[in-house]
N, C-alpha and C positions, 0 to 999 in steps of 0.2 A: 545535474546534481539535485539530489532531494534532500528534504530534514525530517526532524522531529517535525511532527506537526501538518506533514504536507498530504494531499491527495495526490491519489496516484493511481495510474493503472497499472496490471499486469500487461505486458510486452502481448502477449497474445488472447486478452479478453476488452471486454468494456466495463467490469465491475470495478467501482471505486474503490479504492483502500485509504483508511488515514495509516502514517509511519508513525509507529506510539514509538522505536525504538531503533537505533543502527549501533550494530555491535562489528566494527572491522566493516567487510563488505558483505554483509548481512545487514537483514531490515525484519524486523519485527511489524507486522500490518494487520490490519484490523476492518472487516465492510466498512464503507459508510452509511450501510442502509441499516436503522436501527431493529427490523426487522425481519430480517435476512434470516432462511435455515441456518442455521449451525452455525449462526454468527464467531467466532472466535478468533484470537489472535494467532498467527502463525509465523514462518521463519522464512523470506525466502531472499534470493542473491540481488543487492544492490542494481546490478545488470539486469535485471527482468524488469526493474521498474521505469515508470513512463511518467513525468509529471502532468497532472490533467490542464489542457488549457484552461486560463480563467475565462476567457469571452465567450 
């Protein structure tokens, strides 16, 4: 399970997301790298996300 607030990966990369928003089973997510191309927020299914370990 994820939240607001949490890091995450996409199920099939290694790039960071924070979850700015879950709307149903939908998640609003965002890079965490403050400098990433085309930084932007986008839309994608609850199911595709991966909570990052903290260790």
């Amino acid at each position: 399970m994820v939240g607001v607030g949490d890091q995450v990966l996409l199920v099939t990369g290694v790039s960071e997301f924070r979850v700015l928003e879950i709307d149903g089973d939908h998640a609003t997510v965002e890079s965490t790298h403050p400098t990433a191309p085309g930084r932007y927020p986008f839309t994608v299914r609850l199911a595709e996300l991966v909570p990052v370990d903290p260790t």
